[in-house]
Backbone as numpy.savetxt, mean C-alpha at the origin, in Angstrom:
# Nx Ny Nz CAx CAy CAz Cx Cy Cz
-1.87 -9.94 9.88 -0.76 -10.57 9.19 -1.27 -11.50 8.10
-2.28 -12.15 8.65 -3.23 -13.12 7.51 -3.68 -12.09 6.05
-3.77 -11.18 5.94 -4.17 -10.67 5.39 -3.30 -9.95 4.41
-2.19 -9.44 5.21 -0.93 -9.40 4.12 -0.82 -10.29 3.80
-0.20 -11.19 4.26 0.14 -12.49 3.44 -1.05 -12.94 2.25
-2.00 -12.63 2.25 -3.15 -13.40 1.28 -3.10 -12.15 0.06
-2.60 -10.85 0.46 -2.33 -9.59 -0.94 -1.23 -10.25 -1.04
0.01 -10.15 -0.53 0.93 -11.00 -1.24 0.91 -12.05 -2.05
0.35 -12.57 -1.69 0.10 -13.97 -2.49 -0.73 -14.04 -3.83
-1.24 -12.72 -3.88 -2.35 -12.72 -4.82 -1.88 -11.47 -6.12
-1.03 -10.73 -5.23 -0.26 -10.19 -5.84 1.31 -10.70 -6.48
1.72 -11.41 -6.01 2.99 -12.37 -6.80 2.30 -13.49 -7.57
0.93 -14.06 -7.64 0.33 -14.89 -8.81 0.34 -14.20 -9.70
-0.27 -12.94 -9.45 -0.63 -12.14 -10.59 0.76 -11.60 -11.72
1.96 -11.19 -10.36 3.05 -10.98 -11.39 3.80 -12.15 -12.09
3.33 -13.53 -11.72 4.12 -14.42 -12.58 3.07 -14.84 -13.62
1.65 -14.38 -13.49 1.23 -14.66 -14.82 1.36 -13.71 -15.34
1.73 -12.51 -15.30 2.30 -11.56 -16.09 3.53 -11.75 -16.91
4.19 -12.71 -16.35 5.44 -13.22 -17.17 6.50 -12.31 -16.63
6.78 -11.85 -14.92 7.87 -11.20 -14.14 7.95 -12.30 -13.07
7.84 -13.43 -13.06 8.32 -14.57 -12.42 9.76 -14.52 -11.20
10.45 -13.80 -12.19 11.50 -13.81 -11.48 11.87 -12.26 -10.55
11.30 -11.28 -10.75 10.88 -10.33 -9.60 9.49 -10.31 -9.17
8.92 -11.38 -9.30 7.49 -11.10 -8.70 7.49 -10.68 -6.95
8.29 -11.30 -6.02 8.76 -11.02 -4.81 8.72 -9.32 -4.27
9.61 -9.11 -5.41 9.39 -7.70 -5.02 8.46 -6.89 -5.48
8.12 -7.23 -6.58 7.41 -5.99 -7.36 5.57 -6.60 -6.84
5.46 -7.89 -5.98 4.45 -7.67 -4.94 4.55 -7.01 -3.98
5.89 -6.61 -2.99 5.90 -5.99 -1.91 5.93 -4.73 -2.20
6.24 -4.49 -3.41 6.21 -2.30 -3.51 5.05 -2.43 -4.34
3.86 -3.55 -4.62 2.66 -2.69 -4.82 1.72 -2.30 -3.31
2.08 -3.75 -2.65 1.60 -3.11 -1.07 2.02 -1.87 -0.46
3.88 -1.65 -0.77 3.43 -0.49 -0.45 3.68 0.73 -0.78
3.03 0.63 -2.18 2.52 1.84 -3.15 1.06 1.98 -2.42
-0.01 1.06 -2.16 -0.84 1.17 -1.35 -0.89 1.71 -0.32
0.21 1.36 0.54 -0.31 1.82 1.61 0.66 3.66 1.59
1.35 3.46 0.64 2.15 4.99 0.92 0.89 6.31 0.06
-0.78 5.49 -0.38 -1.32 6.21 -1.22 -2.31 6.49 0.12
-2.42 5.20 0.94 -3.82 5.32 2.15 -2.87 6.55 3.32
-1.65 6.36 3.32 -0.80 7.36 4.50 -0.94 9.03 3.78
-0.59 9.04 2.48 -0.53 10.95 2.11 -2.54 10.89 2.12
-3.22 10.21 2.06 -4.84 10.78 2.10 -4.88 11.03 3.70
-4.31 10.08 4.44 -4.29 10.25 5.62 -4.22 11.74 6.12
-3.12 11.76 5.98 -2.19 13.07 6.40 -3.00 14.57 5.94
-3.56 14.52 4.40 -4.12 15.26 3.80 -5.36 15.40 4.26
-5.99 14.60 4.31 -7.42 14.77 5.31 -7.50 15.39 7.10
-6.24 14.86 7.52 -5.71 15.52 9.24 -5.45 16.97 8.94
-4.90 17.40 7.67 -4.43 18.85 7.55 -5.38 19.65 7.16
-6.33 18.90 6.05 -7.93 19.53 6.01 -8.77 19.64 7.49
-8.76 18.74 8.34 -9.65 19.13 9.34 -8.86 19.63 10.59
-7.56 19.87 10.90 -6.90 20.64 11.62 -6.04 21.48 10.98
-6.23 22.48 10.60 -5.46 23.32 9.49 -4.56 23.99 10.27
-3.17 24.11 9.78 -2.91 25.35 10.46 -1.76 26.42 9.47
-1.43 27.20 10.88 -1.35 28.35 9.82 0.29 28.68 9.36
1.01 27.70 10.32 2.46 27.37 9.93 2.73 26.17 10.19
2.53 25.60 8.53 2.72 24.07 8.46 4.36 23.95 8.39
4.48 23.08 9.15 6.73 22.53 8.80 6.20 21.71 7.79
7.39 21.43 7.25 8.04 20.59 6.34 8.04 19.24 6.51
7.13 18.18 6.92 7.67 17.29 7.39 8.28 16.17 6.61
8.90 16.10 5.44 9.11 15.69 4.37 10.38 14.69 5.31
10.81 14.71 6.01 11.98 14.25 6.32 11.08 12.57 7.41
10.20 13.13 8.27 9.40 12.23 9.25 8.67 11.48 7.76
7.92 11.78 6.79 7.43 10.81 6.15 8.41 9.92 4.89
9.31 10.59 4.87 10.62 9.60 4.18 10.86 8.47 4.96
11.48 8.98 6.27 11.34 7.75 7.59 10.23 6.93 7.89
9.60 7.28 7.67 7.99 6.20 7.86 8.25 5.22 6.65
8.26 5.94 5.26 8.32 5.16 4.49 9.40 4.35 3.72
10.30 4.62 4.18 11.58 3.73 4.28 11.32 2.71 5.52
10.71 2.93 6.54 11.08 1.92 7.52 10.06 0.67 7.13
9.09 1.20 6.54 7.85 0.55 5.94 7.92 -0.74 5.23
9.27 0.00 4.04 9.68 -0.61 3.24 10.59 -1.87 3.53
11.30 -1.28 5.09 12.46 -2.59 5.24 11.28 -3.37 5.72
10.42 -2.85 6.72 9.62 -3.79 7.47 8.74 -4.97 6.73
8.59 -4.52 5.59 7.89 -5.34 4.73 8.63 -6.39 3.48
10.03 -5.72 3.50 11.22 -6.24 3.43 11.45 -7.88 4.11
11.67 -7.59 5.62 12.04 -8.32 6.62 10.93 -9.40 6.94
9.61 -9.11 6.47 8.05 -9.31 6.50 7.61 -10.67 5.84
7.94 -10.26 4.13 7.74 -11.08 3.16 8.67 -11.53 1.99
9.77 -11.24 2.47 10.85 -11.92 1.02 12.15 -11.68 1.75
12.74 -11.45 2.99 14.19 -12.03 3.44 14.18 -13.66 3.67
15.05 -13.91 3.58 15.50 -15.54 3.24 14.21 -16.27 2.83
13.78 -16.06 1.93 12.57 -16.63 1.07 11.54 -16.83 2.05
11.28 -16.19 2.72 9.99 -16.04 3.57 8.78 -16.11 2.92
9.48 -15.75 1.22 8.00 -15.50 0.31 7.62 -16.78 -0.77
8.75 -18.18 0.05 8.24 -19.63 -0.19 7.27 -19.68 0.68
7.52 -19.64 1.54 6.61 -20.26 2.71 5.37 -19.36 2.17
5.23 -18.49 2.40 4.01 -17.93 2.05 3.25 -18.54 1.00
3.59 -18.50 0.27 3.27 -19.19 -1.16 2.79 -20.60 -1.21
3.80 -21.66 -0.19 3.47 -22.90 -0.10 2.06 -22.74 0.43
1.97 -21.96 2.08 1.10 -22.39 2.66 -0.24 -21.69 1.89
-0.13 -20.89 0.97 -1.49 -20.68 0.33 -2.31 -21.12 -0.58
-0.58 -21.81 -1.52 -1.61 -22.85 -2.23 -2.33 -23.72 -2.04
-1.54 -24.60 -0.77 -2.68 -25.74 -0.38 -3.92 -25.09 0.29
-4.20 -24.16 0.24 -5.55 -23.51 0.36 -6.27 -23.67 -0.66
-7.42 -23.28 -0.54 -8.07 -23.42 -1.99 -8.93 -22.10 -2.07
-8.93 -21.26 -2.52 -9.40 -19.72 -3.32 -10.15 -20.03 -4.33
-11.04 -21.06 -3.55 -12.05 -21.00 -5.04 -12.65 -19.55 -5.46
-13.42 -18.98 -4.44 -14.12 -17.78 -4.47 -13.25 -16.84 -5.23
-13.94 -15.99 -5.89 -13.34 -14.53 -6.03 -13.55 -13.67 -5.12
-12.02 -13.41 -5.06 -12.05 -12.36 -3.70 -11.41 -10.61 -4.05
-12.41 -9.81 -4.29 -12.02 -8.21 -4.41 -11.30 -7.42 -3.62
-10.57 -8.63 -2.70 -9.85 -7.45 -1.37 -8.67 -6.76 -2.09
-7.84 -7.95 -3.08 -6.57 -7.42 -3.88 -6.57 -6.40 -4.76
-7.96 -6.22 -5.22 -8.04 -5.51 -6.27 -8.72 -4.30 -5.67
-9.43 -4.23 -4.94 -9.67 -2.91 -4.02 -9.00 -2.26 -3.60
-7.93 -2.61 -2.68 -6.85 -2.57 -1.81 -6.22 -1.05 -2.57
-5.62 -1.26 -3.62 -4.79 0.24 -4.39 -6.02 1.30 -5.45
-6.95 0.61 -5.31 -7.67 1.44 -5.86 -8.51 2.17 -5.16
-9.00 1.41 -3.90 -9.73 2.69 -2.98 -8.63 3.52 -2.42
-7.13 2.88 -2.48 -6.06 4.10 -1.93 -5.96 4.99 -2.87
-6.08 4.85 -3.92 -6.00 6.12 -5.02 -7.32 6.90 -5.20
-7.86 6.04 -5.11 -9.76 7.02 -4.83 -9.72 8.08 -3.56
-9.19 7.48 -2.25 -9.23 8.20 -0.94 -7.73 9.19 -1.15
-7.26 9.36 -2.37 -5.91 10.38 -1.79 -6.23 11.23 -3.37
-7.07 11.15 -4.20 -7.57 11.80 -4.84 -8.93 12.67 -4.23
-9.65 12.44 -3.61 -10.66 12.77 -3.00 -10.31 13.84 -1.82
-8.80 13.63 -1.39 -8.45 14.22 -0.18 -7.36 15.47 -0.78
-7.02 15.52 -1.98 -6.28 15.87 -2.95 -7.39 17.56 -3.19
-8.63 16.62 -3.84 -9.50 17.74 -4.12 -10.07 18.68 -2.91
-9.80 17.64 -1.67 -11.07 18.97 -0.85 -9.43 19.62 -0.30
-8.64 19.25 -0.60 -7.87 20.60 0.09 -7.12 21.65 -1.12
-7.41 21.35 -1.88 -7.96 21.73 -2.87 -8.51 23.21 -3.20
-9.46 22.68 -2.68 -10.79 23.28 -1.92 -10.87 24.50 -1.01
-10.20 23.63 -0.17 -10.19 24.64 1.24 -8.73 25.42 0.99
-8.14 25.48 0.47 -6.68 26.38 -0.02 -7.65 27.44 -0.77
-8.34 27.25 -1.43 -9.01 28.22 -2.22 -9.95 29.30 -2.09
-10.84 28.20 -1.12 -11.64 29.21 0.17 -12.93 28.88 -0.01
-13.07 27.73 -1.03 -14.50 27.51 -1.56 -15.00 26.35 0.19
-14.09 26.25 0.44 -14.76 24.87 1.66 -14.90 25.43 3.06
């Protein structure tokens, strides 16, 4: 939970020095989870590369539900009744001197790992794997 809260936080600085001040709330909580909806399809894509089979369903309906519930949960998480003061208060009086690469890693190794998982099935659809 410490740890969301510290991408949050680092992610709504970032959107109010962007000059979106006034949706920074949200448009921190749907980059978390643009993240994490990029680390769940590598997921999934890598389970289907190493257990293949030969009549895949549809499950388009189970990962809508995941990711809608995701969304309220993170909803309910970090910005219902300004939950995303408190957050904020208690981080500033922290002090972040250090630079810390977790925020900035965070959506980019999810797009590295669902590109990577992208190509080897890819791959193995083709017959080269």
């Amino acid at each position: 939970m410490k740890q969301l809260e510290f991408l949050f936080y680092r992610y709504y600085k970032s959107q109010c020095k962007l000059g979106n001040s006034d949706i920074a709330p949200f448009s921190a909580m749907l980059i978390i989870w643009f993240s994490t909806m990029l680390y769940y399809f590598s997921l999934s894509l890598l389970i289907s590369l190493l257990f293949p089979r030969e009549n895949s369903n549809n499950n388009s309906i189970i990962t809508l539900s995941f990711l809608s519930v995701l969304m309220i949960v993170l909803y309910f998480l970090l910005v219902h009744k300004g939950k995303y003061k408190e957050i904020i208060k208690s981080h500033d009086k922290e002090s972040f001197n250090k630079f810390n690469v977790w925020p900035i890693l965070f959506p980019i190794l999810g797009f590295i790992l669902a590109n990577i998982s992208m190509i080897l099935k890819l791959l193995q659809n083709q017959g080269r794997l």
